[in-house]
matplotlib code that plots the C-alpha trace (Angstrom):
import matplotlib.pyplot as plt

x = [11.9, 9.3, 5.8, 5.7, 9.2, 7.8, 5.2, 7.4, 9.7, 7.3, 5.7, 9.2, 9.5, 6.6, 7.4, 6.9, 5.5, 4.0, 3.1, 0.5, -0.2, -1.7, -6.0, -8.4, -6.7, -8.7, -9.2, -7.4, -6.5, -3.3, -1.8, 1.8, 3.6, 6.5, 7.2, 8.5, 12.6, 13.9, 17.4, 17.3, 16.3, 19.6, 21.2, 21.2, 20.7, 20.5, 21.2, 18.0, 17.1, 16.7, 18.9, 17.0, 17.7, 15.7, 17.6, 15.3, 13.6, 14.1, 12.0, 8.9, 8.9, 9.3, 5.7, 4.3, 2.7, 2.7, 0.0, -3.1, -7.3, -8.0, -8.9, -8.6, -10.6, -11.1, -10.3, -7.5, -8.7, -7.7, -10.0, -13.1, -10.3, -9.2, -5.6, -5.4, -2.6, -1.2, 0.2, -1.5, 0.7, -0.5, 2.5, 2.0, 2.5, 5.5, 8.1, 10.2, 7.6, 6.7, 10.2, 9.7, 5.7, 6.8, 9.1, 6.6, 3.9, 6.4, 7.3, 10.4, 11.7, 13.2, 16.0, 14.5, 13.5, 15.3, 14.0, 13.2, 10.2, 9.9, 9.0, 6.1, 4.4, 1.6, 1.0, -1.1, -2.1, -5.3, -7.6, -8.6, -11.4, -8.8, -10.2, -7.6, -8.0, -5.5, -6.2, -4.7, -3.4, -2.8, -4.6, -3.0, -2.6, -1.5, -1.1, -2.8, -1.4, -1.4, -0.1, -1.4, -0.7, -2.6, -3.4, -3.5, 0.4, 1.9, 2.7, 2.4, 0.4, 0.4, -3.1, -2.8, -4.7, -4.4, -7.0, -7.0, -8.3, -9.1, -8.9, -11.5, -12.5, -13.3, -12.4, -13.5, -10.5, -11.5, -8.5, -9.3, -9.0]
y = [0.7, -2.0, -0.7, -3.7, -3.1, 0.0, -2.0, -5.1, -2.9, -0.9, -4.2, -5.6, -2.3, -3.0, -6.6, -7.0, -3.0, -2.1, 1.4, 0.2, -1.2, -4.6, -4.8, -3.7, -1.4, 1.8, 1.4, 4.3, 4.8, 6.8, 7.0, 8.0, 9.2, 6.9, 8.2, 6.4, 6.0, 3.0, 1.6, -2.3, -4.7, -6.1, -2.6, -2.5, 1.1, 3.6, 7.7, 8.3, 5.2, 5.4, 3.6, 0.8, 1.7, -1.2, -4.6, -7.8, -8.9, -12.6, -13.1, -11.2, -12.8, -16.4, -15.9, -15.3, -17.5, -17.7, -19.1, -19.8, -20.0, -16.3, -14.3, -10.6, -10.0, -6.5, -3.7, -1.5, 1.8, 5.0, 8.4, 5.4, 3.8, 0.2, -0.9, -3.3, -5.6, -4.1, -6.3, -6.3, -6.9, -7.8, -7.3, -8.4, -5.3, -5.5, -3.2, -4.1, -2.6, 0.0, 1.8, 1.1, 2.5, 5.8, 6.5, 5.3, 7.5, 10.2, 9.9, 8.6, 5.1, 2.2, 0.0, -3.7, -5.6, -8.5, -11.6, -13.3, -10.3, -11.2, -14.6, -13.7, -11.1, -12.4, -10.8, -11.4, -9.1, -7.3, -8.2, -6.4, -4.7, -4.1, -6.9, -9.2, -12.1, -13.7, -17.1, -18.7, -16.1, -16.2, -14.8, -11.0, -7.4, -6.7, -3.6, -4.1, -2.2, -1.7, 1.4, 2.6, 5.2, 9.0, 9.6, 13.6, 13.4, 10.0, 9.6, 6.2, 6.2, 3.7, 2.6, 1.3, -0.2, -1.8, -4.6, -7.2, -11.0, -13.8, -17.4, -18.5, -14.8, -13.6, -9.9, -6.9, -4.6, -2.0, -0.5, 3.3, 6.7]
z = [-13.2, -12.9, -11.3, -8.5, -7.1, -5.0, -3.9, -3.0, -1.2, 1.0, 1.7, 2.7, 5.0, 6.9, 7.3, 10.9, 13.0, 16.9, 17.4, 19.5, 23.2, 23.0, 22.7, 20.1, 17.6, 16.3, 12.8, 10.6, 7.1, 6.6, 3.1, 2.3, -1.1, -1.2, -4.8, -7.6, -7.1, -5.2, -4.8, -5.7, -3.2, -3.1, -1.5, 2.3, 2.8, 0.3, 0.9, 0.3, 2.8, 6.5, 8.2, 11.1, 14.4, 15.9, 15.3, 14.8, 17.5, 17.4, 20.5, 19.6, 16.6, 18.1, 19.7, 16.5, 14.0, 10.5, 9.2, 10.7, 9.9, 9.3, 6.7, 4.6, 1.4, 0.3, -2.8, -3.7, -4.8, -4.7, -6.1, -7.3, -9.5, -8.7, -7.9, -10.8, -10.6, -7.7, -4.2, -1.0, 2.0, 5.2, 8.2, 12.0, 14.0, 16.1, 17.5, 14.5, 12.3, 14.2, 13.1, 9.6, 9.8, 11.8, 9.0, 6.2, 7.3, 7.4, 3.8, 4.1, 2.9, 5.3, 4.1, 3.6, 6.1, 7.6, 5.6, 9.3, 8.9, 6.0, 6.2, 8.5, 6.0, 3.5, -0.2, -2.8, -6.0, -7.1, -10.2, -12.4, -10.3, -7.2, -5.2, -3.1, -0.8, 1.2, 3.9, 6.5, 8.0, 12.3, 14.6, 15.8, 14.9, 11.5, 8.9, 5.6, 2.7, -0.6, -2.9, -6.1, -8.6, -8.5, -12.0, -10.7, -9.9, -11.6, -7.6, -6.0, -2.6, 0.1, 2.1, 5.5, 7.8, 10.8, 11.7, 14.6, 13.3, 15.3, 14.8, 12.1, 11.6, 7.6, 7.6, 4.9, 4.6, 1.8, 1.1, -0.3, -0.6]

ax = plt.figure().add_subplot(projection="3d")
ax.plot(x, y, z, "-o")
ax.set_aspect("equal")
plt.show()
């Protein structure tokens, strides 16, 4: 199975999460084992995929934007070792999300996110020395995440953080454990 599938599909999970009441979130760093077999992106809901119990909600979604004058740069690591190659996805934190985050932190896998979410979730990949940057992203509350490989266990592990940006605003998100 191809390495950036895992990553593509938790990404696609998280597409859109709000586990929090609106104002300054506290930064955390949780990470997850989401191990290494997935069900193709093209299968709704797998058996070993939990199946979303909150529907798309068009109207949250409607009051956000998608791209805006903000900005994430950071690094990928995990034990001192860089997440080389690897894709960062940053998520607005809605209720939508929130589902697909409870369940992620849990350990257990989401079926893929509507592609409405979708289209409101930015990615980029990490060079060779784990850095990423992404730009023009909105103002708002986001999860930034990015999974990597333990070299102990050959077990992929997802970082997340949550982060509020404002308009204009250059953040540091150093994704690692």
């Amino acid at each position: 199975m191809k390495a950036w599938i895992p990553v593509a599909l938790l990404g696609l999970i998280l597409a859109g999460c709000q586990m929090m009441e609106p104002g300054p979130p506290p930064e955390r760093i949780e990470v997850i084992d989401i191990g290494d077999e997935h069900p193709p992106e093209t299968e709704p809901a797998a058996p070993d995929r939990v199946v979303r119990q909150v529907a798309f909600p068009e109207r949250e979604y409607a009051g956000l934007e998608r791209s805006g004058s903000a900005a994430i740069s950071g690094r990928l690591a995990l034990n001192g070792m860089p997440g080389t190659g690897e894709t960062v996805a940053v998520a607005p934190v809605t209720t939508y999300s929130a589902e697909a985050a409870e369940h992620a932190l849990a350990g257990r896998a989401v079926e893929p996110a509507d592609p409405r979410a979708q289209a409101f979730t930015h990615t980029t990949r990490t060079d060779g020395n784990g850095q990423f940057s992404l730009q023009g992203l909105p103002a708002g509350e986001f999860y930034v995440m990015g999974s990597v490989v333990n070299p102990a266990n050959g077990q992929r592990q997802a970082i997340i953080r949550q982060v509020s940006l404002r308009n204009g605003q250059s953040m540091e998100v150093n994704l690692s454990r």
